[in-house]
N, C-alpha and C positions, 0 to 999 in steps of 0.2 A: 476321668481326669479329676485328679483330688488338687483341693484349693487350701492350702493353712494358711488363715488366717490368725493375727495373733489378736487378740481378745483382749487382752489383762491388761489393768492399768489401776495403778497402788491408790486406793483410796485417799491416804496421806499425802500425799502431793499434790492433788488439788487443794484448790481455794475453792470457798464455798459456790462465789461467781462463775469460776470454771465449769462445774459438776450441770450436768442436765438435768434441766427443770422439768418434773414431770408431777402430771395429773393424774388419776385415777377414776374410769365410771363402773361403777356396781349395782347390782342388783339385790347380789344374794350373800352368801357367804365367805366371799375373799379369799378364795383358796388361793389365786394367783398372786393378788394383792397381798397375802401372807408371805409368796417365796419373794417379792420384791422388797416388803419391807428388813425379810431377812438378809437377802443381798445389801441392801443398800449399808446396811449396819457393819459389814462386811467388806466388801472390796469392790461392790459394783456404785461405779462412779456418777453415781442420782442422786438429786435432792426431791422427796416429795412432798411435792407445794398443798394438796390438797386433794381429797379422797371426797366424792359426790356419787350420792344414789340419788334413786327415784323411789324410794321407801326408805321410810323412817326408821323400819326395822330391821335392814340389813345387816347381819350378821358383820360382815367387812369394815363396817361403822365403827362398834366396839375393837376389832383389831386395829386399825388405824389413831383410834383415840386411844389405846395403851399403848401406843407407838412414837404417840406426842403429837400428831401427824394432823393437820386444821380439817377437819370436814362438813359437810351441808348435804341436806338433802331435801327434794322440790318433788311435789306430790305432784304426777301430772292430771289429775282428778281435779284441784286446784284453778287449774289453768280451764280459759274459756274454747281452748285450742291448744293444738300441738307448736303451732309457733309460736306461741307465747312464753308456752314450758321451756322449748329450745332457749330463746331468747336469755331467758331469767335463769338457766342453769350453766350454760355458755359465758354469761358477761361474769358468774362468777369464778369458771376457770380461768376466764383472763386475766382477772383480777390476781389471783392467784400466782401469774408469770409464767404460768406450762407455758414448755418449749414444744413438747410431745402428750399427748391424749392417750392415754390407751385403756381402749373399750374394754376390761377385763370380767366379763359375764354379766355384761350389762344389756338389760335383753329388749331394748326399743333400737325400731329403724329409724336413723336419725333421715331429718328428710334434708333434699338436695341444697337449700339455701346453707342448712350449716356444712354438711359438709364441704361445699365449695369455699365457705368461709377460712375453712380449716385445712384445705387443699394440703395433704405431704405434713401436716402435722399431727392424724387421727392412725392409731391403727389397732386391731382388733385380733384377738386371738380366738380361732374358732374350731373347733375338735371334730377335723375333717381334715380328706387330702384334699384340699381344694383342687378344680373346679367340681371335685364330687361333693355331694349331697352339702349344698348350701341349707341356710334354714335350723330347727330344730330335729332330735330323737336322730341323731347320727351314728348315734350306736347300733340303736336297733336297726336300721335303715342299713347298712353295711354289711349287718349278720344276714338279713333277707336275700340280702342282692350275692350272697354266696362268695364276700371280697376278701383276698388271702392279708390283702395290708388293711392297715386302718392308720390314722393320724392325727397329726394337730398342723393347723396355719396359722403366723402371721403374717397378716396382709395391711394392706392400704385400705379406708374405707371410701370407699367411693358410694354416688348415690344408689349402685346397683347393690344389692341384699348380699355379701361375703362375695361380691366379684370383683373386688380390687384388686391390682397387680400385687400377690406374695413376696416375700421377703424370704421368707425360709418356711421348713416343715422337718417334722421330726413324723417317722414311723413304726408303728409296732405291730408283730406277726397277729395275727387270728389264730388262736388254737382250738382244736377241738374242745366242745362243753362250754364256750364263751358263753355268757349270757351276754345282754345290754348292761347290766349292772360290772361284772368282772372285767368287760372289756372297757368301761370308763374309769373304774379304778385305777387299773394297770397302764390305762392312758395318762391320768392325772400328771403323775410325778414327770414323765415324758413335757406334758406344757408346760409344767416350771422351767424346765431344760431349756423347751424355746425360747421363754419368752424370756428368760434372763441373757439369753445368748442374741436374742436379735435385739434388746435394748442395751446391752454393752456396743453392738456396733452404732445406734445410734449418739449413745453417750460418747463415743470416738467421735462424732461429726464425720463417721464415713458412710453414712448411706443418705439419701436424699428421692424424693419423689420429682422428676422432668416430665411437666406434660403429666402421661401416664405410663411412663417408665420406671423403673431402680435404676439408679446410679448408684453401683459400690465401689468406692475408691475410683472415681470420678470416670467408671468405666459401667455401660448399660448391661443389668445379666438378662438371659435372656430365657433363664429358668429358675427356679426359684432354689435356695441355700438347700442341702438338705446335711440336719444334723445328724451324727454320727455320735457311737458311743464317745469316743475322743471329742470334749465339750470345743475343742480348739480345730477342728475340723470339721471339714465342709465338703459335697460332691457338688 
């Protein structure tokens, strides 16, 4: 059963107050963080409030600072504990006014206290079919186990390690000669797809975390989106 949804919504006619407020956590080099800032510049209906790592040298940093984009980052080495780090890098996304979090190759498990804090407002994109191969090295991990698909999620982050209830997944063939290397390339451009595609539904105010369900369009799915070449459709 195919599901079209319609997606688009003119930059220009929002007002700044309309546009969803989103945050950004990094680690590394901002590949995603890069196709959001180009969306946003564009037609996808976000404002981003603020771009935070957990190193000072994250590549993503300088993308987001030629972007205009306010950023911070909190060494958790720093901190005498992990709640503390939490604490001191959370009060300043608040600060900030994110509506939405999203964990974009940000590579600490956040522990349960925040993420309950942030209940349906956190979500994470992770280069896997979820519920396969949670965790790291999914590439190679995939190639091993002899799997004809491979993918990307976004999900909910819950305290459990990439076992939040999904949102959507995009996936691409395995072909003979894949390395771990060519099959994460090839996946790349794929998670941009996603993740611009499940944050337009959230910038519509049509998806919502109940409990530990999806509500889209105030209706529970009961499997997750799955993107198609057609950016505007869904199975």
């Amino acid at each position: 059963m195919w599901l079209r949804l319609a997606l688009r919504t003119t930059v220009s006619t929002l007002s700044d107050a309309e546009r969803l407020k989103v945050a950004v956590l990094i680690s590394g080099r901002g590949s995603n963080l890069g196709a959001l800032i180009d969306a946003a510049a564009c037609d996808l209906p976000i404002e981003l409030v603020g771009v935070f790592a957990d190193r000072a040298d994250a590549l993503g940093l300088q993308r987001a600072n030629t972007a205009g984009i306010a950023t911070c980052s909190f060494n958790p080495k720093a901190y005498a504990d992990k709640a503390a780090f939490e604490s001191d890098l959370f009060a300043a996304v608040e600060r900030s006014g994110a509506e939405l979090v999203i964990l974009a190759g940000f590579m600490r498990v956040l522990s349960a206290p925040t993420v309950q804090a942030w209940h349906g407002r956190l979500i994470n994109i992770h280069p896997s079919l979820l519920p396969k191969y949670p965790g790291l090295h999914t590439h190679q991990r995939v190639l091993e186990a002899g799997d004809a698909l491979h993918g990307a999620s976004v999900h909910f982050v819950t305290a459990v390690l990439d076992g939040g209830p999904v949102l959507m997944q995009v996936q691409v063939e395995i072909t003979d000669g894949d390395s771990a290397e060519s099959l994460a390339a090839r996946l790349l451009q794929q998670e941009h797809r996603l993740l611009l595609a499940s944050v337009r539904l959230f910038a519509a105010r049509r998806v919502q975390l109940v409990k530990d369900q999806i509500e889209l369009d105030g209706q529970i799915i009961l499997e997750p989106l799955l993107l198609t070449d057609d950016a505007d459709v869904f199975s």
